[in-house]
N, C-alpha and C positions, 0 to 999 in steps of 0.2 A: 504494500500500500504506500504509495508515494501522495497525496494528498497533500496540499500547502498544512501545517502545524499535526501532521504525523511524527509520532516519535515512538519510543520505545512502549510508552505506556499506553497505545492504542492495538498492541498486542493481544490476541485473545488470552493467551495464558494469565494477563493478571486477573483476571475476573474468575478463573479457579481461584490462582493463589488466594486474594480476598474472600472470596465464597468458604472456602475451604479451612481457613484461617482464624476470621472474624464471623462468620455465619450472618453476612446482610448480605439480602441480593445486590445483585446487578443487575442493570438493565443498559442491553447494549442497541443503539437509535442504529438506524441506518438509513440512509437518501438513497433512492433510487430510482433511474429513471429507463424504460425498458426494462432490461436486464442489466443495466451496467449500476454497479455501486458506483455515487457522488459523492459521497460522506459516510462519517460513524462520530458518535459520542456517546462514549461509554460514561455511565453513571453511576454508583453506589448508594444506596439509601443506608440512612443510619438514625437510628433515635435515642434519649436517654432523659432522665429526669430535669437531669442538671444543664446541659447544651443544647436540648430541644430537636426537632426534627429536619431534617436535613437531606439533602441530593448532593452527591462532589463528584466532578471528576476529574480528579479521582482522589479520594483519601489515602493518607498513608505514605504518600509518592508525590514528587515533584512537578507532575504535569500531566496532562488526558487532556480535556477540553474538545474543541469542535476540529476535526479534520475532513476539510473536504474541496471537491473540486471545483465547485460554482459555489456564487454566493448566493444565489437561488439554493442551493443544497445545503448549505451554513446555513442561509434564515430560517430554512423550514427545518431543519436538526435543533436550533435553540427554540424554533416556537413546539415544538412536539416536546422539548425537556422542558419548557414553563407549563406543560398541559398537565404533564406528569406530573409535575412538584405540585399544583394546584390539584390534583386529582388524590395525588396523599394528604394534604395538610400540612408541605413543608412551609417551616420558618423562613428557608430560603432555597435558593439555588446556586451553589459554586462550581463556577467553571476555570480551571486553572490553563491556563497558555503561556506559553514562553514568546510568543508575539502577539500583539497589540491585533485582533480581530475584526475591530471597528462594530462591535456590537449595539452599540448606542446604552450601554446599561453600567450602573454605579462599577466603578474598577477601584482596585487596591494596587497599587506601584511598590506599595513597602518591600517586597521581597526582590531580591535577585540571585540567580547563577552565575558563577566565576568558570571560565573557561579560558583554556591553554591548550594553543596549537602545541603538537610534540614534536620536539626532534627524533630523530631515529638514530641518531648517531650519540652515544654517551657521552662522549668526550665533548661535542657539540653543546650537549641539554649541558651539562653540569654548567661549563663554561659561560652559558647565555645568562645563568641565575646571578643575582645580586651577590656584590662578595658578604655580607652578611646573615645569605640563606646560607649562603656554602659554610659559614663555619659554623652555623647550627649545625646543616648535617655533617661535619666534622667531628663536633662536641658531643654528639650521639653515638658515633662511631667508637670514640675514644672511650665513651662510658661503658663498653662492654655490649650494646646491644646490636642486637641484629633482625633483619628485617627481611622474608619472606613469603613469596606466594605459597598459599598452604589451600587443599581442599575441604569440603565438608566435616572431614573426621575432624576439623578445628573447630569446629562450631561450638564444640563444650568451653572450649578457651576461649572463642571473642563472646563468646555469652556472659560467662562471667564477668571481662572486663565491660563489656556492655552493659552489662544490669547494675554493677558497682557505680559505673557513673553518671546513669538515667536516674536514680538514686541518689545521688550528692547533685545533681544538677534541680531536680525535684521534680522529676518529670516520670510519669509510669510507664513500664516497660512495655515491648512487645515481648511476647512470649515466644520461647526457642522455635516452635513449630510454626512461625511465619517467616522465618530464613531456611530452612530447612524444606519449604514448600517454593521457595524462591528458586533453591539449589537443585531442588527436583522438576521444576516445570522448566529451570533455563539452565541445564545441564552445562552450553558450552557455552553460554554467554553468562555464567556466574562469574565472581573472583573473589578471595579473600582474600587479608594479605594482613601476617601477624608479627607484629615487634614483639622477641621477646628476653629478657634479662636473664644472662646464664637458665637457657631455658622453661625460666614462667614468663606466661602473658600479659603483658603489658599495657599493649594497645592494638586495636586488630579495626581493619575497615572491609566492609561488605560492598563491591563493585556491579554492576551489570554494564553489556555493551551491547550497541545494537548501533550497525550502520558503519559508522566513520567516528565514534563516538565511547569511549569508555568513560563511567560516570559511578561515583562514590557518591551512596545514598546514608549507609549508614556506621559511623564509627566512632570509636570514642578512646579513652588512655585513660586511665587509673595515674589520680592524683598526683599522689607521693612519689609516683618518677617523674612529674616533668619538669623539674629542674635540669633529668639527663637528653631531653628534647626528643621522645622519642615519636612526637608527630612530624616529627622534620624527616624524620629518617624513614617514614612510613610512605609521607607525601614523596616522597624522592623517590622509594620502591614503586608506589603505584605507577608513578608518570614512566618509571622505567619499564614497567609492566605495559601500560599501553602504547609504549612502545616498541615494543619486544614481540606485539600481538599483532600490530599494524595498523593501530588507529592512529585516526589523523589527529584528534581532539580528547582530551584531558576535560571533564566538568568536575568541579571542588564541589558542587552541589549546591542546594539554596541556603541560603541565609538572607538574616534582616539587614536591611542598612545599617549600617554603622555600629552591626555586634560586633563583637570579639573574632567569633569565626569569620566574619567580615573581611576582616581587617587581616587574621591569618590568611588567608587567601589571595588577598590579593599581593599580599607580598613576594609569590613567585612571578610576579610579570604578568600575571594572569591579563584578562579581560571580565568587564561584566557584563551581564545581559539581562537587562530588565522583563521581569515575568509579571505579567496582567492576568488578575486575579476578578476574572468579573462573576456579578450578583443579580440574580433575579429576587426583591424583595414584596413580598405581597403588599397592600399598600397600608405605610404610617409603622412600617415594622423597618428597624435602624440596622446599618451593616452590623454585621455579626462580628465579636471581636473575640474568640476563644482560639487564644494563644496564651504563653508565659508572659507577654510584658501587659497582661490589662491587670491592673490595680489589686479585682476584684477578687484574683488567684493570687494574691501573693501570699497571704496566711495558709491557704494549703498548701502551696508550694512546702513554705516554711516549716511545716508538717510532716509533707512527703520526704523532705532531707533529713528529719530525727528519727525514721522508721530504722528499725532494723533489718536489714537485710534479706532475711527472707521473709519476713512480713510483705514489704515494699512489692519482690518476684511475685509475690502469690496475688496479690490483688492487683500489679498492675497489668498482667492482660486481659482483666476485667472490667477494665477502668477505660483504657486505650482503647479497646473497641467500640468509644462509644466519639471520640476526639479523630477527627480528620487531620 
C-alpha cells in the first residue's frame, strides 16, 4: 500500500497485535471505488471510567491516521470515522499523522519525531556526530558496557528494565505479552537491542522497520547507571543497526516539545518532523488532554512512583489498556 500518509502502522498485523493484547476492537475503514482500494483508517475503540470513550488511530503507536489516494477517499474515510464515533458515544475522535492532512478539524502540533538519514559506512556515521556525542559514546565504552542486537529470548531482560523505569517515571506499564505479540506478528521486521553491565541489563530499546525506515518505539535505562551513558551507547548501536540492515532512515520516535527526550534526540544531528494530531469533538466537549504533563495526573503520577515494584507490573497493564 503506497497511499500519501501510509506507514508502518497501516499494517494489518497491528490490529491483531492490539486485538490480541489489549482486547478492544478494531475497526478497519476502507474507500473504495470499483474494485480498486482508495484508502484505509484503521481505528481502535477504547473506554474506561477515568478517560472516557474514545476512537484512535491508532493507540499505543506513533501514527495510523487516514491513508489514501484521493481526497475524495480521505473525506469520505474521516466522514464514515465521525459516523462511527457518533454511532458509539465517543468523547472524541483521534486521528494521528505525521503530515498535516488538511482536515479542517481542531489539531494538536505538541508532539514531534526526530529523524536521521544513516550512513552506511561506520567510520563515516561516527565521524559526522558532534565531538560531544562521540565522547559520550566513549565514556560508555570505557564504563564497561556493551551494547547489542539481541532476539526475543531478551525480552525477560528489557522487561524488567522496562517496567523498572515506566515505574520511576510514573507511568503504567504494558505488559510483557504486547512485545512478545509484536515479535510474533513482525518476525523480520522486529529488533531489540540491549546494553548491558558485565552482563545485566541495563537498558534495552524495542525497534520495528518497515520501508526505508527503522524506528524505536519503545525503551528505556535503569537509573542508577546513567551516569555511565548507556543511552549513548545504545542510540549508536541502533543507528549502526539500521545501518547494517539497509535502511535509509533512523526515527528516535515521538516526543513532546521541549522534553528531555526532546532534546536527547536531537543532539545526534537529527531532524524533526512535526506530527498532526487531529480531533473530531462532539459539540461544547474541549480537546482531550490525557497525557503526563496535565496538572490533573500529577498526584497519581506521584503515587504511581512510590508503588512497589511489583505492585506497579501487576496493575499497570490494566490500567494502560485503557490510555492511548
Amino acid at each position: 500500500m503506497r497511499f500519501p500518509g501510509s506507514s508502518n502502522y497501516h499494517r494489518w498485523g497491528w490490529k491483531g497485535v492490539i486485538e490480541n493484547t489489549f482486547h478492544w476492537p478494531a475497526y478497519y475503514l476502507m474507500a473504495k471505488e470499483d474494485d480498486s482500494v482508495q484508502g484505509v483508517l484503521p481505528l481502535v475503540w477504547q473506554e474506561s471510567w477515568l478517560f472516557g470513550r474514545f476512537l484512535t488511530s491508532l493507540p499505543f503507536l506513533n501514527c495510523g491516521g487516514v491513508a489514501a489516494a484521493t481526497e475524495e477517499a480521505k473525506a469520505a474515510l474521516v466522514r464514515e470515522a465521525i459516523t462511527l464515533a457518533r454511532r458509539l458515544g465517543a468523547n472524541h475522535l483521534e486521528l494521528r499523522h505525521r503530515q498535516d492532512q488538511h482536515l479542517g478539524l481542531p489539531t494538536k502540533t505538541s508532539k514531534v519525531t526526530v529523524v536521521l538519514e544513516v550512513e552506511p559506512d561506520e567510520a563515516k556515521m561516527i565521524k559526522s556526530l558532534r565531538h560531544e556525542v562521540r565522547t559520550k559514546i566513549r565514556k560508555a565504552i570505557k564504563s564497561e558496557l556493551s551494547a547489542e542486537m539481541e532476539g526475543p529470548e531478551a525480552l525477560d531482560d528489557f522487561y524488567k528494565v522496562f517496567a523498572e523505569n515506566m515505574r520511576d517515571l510514573g507511568t503504567p506499564v504494558y505488559g510483557k505479552h504486547f512485545f512478545q505479540e509484536v515479535f510474533r506478528t513482525f518476525p523480520s521486521d522486529t529488533f531489540l537491542c540491549m546494553v548491558r553491565h558485565q552482563g545485566a541489563p541495563v537498558a534495552g530499546s524495542l525497534m520495528t522497520g518497515f520501508r526505508d525506515t527503522l524506528e524505536t518505539i519503545w525503551g528505556s535505562s535503569l537509573r542508577k547507571y546513567l551516569p555511565m551513558a548507556p543511552n549513548m551507547l545504545m542510540y549508536w548501536r541502533m543507528l549502526r543497526c539500521a545501518a547494517e540492515r539497509g535502511y535509509r532512515f533512523f526515527d528516535f520516535g515521538r516526543s513532546s516539545v521541549g522534553s528531555g527526550p526532546h532534546k536527547f534526540k536531537l543532539q545526534w544531528s537529527s531532524q524533526e518532523v512535526p506530527l498532526h494530531w487531529n480531533y473530531w469533538l462532539p459539540e461544547g466537549r474541549p480537546m482531550p488532554e490525557i497525557n503526563p504533563h496535565n496538572r490533573k495526573y500529577a498526584f497519581a503520577i506521584w503515587t504511581w512512583q512510590h508503588l512497589p515494584l511489583r505492585v506497579a507490573n501487576w496493575l499497570g497493564p490494566r490500567i494502560v489498556r485503557s490510555i492511548p
